[in-house]
N, C-alpha and C positions, 0 to 999 in steps of 0.2 A: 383891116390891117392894124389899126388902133387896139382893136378889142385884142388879138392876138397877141403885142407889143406889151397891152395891161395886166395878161392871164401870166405871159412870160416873167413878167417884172412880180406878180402877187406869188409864182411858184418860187421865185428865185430869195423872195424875203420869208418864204416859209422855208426853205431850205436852211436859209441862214440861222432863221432862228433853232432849227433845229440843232443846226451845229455848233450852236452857242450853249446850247442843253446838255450836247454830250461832252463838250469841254470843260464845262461844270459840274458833271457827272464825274467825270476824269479825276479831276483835280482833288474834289472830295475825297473820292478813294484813295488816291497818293495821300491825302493828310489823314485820312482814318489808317491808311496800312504803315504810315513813316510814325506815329503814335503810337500802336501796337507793338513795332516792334522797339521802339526804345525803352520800352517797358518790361520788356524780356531781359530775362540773363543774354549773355554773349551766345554760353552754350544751349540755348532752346532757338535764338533767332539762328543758327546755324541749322539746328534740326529743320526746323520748319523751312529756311530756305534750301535745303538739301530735299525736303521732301515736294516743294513744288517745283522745284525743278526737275525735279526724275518723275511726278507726275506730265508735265507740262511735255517731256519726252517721250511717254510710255502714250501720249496721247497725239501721235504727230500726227496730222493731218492725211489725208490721203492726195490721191496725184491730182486731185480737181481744186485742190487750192495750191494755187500759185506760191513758189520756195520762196519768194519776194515776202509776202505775208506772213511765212509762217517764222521766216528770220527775222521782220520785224517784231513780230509778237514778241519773238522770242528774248529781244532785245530791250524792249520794255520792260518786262518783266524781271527780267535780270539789275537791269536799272532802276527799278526801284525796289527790289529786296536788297540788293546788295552797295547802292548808291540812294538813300535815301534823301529827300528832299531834305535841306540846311534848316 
Protein backbone atom coordinates (compact mmCIF):
# COMPACT_ATOMS: atom_id res chain seq x y z
CA UNK A 1 0.00 0.00 0.00
CA UNK A 2 3.07 2.35 0.82
CA UNK A 3 4.82 1.59 -2.50
CA UNK A 4 1.40 2.41 -4.36
CA UNK A 5 0.58 5.72 -2.07
CA UNK A 6 4.73 6.65 -3.30
CA UNK A 7 4.15 5.66 -7.29
CA UNK A 8 0.71 7.95 -6.91
CA UNK A 9 2.43 10.93 -5.14
CA UNK A 10 5.98 10.54 -7.77
CA UNK A 11 3.02 10.48 -10.99
CA UNK A 12 1.30 13.35 -9.51
CA UNK A 13 4.66 15.68 -9.20
CA UNK A 14 5.51 14.74 -12.59
CA UNK A 15 2.29 15.65 -13.63
CA UNK A 16 2.73 18.90 -12.15
CA UNK A 17 5.84 19.62 -13.34
CA UNK A 18 4.58 19.13 -16.41
CA UNK A 19 1.95 21.59 -16.17
CA UNK A 20 4.23 23.99 -14.94
CA UNK A 21 6.06 23.59 -18.57
CA UNK A 22 3.21 24.13 -20.55
CA UNK A 23 2.18 27.25 -18.59
CA UNK A 24 5.45 28.59 -19.53
CA UNK A 25 5.26 27.45 -22.87
CA UNK A 26 1.94 29.58 -22.74
CA UNK A 27 2.99 32.50 -21.60
CA UNK A 28 6.00 32.86 -23.68
CA UNK A 29 4.10 32.74 -26.79
CA UNK A 30 1.36 35.47 -25.45
CA UNK A 31 4.79 37.61 -24.99
CA UNK A 32 6.39 36.61 -28.27
CA UNK A 33 2.78 37.18 -30.19
CA UNK A 34 1.75 40.56 -27.84
CA UNK A 35 5.51 41.88 -29.45
CA UNK A 36 4.77 40.95 -32.90
CA UNK A 37 2.13 42.43 -33.09
CA UNK A 38 2.71 45.90 -31.55
CA UNK A 39 5.25 46.21 -34.06
CA UNK A 40 2.87 46.03 -37.00
CA UNK A 41 0.87 48.80 -38.49
CA UNK A 42 -2.75 48.82 -37.24
CA UNK A 43 -3.66 47.82 -40.63
CA UNK A 44 -1.40 44.52 -41.02
CA UNK A 45 -2.28 43.29 -37.29
CA UNK A 46 -5.91 43.56 -38.68
CA UNK A 47 -4.91 41.34 -41.71
CA UNK A 48 -3.19 38.80 -40.01
CA UNK A 49 -5.79 38.65 -37.13
CA UNK A 50 -8.67 38.56 -39.98
CA UNK A 51 -6.49 35.83 -41.46
CA UNK A 52 -6.17 33.54 -38.36
CA UNK A 53 -9.35 33.71 -37.56
CA UNK A 54 -10.93 32.60 -40.82
CA UNK A 55 -8.09 30.10 -40.67
CA UNK A 56 -8.87 28.98 -37.19
CA UNK A 57 -12.68 28.58 -38.84
CA UNK A 58 -12.13 26.94 -42.00
CA UNK A 59 -10.21 24.47 -39.61
CA UNK A 60 -13.08 23.48 -37.21
CA UNK A 61 -12.76 20.43 -35.49
CA UNK A 62 -14.99 17.59 -36.35
CA UNK A 63 -17.78 15.95 -33.96
CA UNK A 64 -15.07 13.97 -31.83
CA UNK A 65 -13.89 17.04 -30.25
CA UNK A 66 -15.95 18.30 -27.80
CA UNK A 67 -17.85 22.25 -28.69
CA UNK A 68 -16.49 22.95 -25.02
CA UNK A 69 -12.90 22.92 -26.47
CA UNK A 70 -13.26 24.13 -29.65
CA UNK A 71 -15.16 27.44 -27.93
CA UNK A 72 -12.41 27.50 -25.66
CA UNK A 73 -9.77 27.55 -28.11
CA UNK A 74 -11.56 29.65 -29.76
CA UNK A 75 -11.51 32.20 -27.14
CA UNK A 76 -8.12 32.27 -26.44
CA UNK A 77 -7.15 32.91 -29.42
CA UNK A 78 -9.39 35.71 -29.95
CA UNK A 79 -7.88 37.12 -26.60
CA UNK A 80 -4.85 37.35 -27.34
CA UNK A 81 -4.87 38.67 -31.10
CA UNK A 82 -7.37 41.07 -30.31
CA UNK A 83 -6.79 41.75 -26.30
CA UNK A 84 -3.19 41.57 -26.04
CA UNK A 85 -1.30 41.20 -22.78
CA UNK A 86 -0.66 45.15 -21.05
Amino acid sequence: MKNLIAELLVKLAQKEEESKELVAQVEALEIVVTALLRQMAQNEQQALIKSVEGALEAARPDSQVPVQDSEMLQQYVKKLLRHPRS
